[in-house]
C-alpha positions as CSV (number, residue, x, y, z in Angstrom):
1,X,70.6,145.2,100.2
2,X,69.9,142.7,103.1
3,X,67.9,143.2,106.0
4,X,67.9,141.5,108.9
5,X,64.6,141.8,111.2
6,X,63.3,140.8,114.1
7,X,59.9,141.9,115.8
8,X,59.1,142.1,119.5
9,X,55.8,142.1,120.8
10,X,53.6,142.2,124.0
11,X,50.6,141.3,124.7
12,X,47.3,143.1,125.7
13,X,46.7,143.1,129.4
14,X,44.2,140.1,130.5
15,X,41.1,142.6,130.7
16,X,41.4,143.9,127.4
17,X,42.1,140.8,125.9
18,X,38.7,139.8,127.4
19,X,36.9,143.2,126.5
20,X,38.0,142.7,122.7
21,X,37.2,138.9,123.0
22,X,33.7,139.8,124.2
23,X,34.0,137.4,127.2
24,X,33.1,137.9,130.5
25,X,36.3,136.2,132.6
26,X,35.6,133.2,134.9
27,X,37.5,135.2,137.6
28,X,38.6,138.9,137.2
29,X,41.8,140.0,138.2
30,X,41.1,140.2,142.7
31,X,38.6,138.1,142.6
32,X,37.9,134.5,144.3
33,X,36.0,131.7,143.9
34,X,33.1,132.1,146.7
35,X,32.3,128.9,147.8
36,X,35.1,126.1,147.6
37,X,32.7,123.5,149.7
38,X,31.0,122.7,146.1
39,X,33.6,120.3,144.8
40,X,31.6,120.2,141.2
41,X,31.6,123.5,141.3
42,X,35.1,124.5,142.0
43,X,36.3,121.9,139.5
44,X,34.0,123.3,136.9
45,X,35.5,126.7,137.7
46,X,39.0,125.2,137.9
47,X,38.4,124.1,134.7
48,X,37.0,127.4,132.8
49,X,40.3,129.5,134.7
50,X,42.7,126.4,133.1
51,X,40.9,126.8,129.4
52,X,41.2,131.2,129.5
53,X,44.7,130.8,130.7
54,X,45.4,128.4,127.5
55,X,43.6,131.0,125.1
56,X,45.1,134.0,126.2
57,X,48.7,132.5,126.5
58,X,48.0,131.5,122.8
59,X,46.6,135.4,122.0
60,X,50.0,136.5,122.5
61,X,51.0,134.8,119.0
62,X,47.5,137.0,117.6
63,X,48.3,140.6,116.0
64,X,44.9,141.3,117.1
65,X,45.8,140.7,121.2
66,X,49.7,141.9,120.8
67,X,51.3,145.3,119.6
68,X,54.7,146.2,118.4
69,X,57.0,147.7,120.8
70,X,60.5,147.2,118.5
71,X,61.6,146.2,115.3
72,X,65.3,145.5,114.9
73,X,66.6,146.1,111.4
74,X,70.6,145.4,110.3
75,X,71.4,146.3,107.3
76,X,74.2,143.8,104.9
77,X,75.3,144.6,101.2
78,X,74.8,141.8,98.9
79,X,78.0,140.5,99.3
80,X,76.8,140.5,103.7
81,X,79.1,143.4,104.1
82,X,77.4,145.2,107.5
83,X,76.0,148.4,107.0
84,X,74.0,149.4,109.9
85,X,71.5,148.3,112.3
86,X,68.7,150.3,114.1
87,X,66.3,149.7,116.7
88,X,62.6,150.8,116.5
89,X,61.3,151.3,119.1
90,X,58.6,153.3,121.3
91,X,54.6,152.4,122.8
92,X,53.1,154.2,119.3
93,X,52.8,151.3,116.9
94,X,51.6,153.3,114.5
95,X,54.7,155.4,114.4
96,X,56.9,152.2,114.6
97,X,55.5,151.1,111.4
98,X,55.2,154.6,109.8
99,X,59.3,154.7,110.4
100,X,59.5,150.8,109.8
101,X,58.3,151.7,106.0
102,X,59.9,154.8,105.5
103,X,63.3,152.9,106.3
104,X,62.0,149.9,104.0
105,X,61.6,152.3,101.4
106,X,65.0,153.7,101.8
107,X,66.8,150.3,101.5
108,X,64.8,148.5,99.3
109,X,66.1,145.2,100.1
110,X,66.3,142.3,97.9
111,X,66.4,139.5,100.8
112,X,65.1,139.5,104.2
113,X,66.8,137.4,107.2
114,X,64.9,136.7,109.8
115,X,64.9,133.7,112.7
116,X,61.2,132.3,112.3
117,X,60.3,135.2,110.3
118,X,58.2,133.4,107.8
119,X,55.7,131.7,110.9
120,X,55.5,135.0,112.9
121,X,57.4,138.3,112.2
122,X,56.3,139.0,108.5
123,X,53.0,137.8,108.7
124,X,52.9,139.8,112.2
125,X,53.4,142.8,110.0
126,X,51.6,141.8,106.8
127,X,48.1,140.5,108.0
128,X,48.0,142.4,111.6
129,X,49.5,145.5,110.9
130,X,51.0,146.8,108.1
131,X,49.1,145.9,105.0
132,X,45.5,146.5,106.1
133,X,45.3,149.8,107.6
């Protein structure tokens, strides 16, 4: 049996993402920067907004600032013969990756097909999720 995955993931709202980073943010969600009249200032601030935006657009890639909201799964005989496909889905990862095994299990596949699967999806599931809980 061949599977075919594919993970989709989002990422953790910007407060929580600072809240589990430990960070206080340069510039909370409503806020402004008081006085604009100190240029150093404002550039130092400008600067500290341009460097969270950076992190936290690179936490999305991070299984510890993302969650799994679907896992895709076709199924192909060895000779690629379709079989099925399904769609996990749902806001409990936990159950996701309860049903994601349980299906795993059931198929036991020999190969898995994935499009960049080997720099995100598995080790998505392997080191963030799956193999450590």
């Amino acid at each position: 049996m061949k599977i075919v995955l594919d993970i989709e993931t989002v990422q953790t709202p910007w407060l929580e993402w600072a809240r589990v980073r430990g960070i206080e943010l340069a510039s909370p969600p409503g806020a402004s920067f008081p006085d604009k009249t100190d240029l150093f200032s404002y550039a130092e601030y400008e600067q500290l907004l341009h460097k969270e935006n950076e992190q936290y657009e690179r936490a999305a890639f991070d299984g510890t600032f993302s969650r799994i909201v679907v896992i895709g799964i076709m199924a192909f005989s060895d000779s690629m013969i379709p079989q099925g496909a399904i769609a996990l889905f749902g806001k409990n990862e936990a159950e996701l990756l309860r049903q994601f095994l349980e299906r795993m299990w059931q198929l036991c596949p020999s190969l898995f097909i994935t499009h960049n699967g080997l720099s995100f999806d598995l080790p998505f599931l392997e080191t963030n999720r799956l193999f450590t809980k």
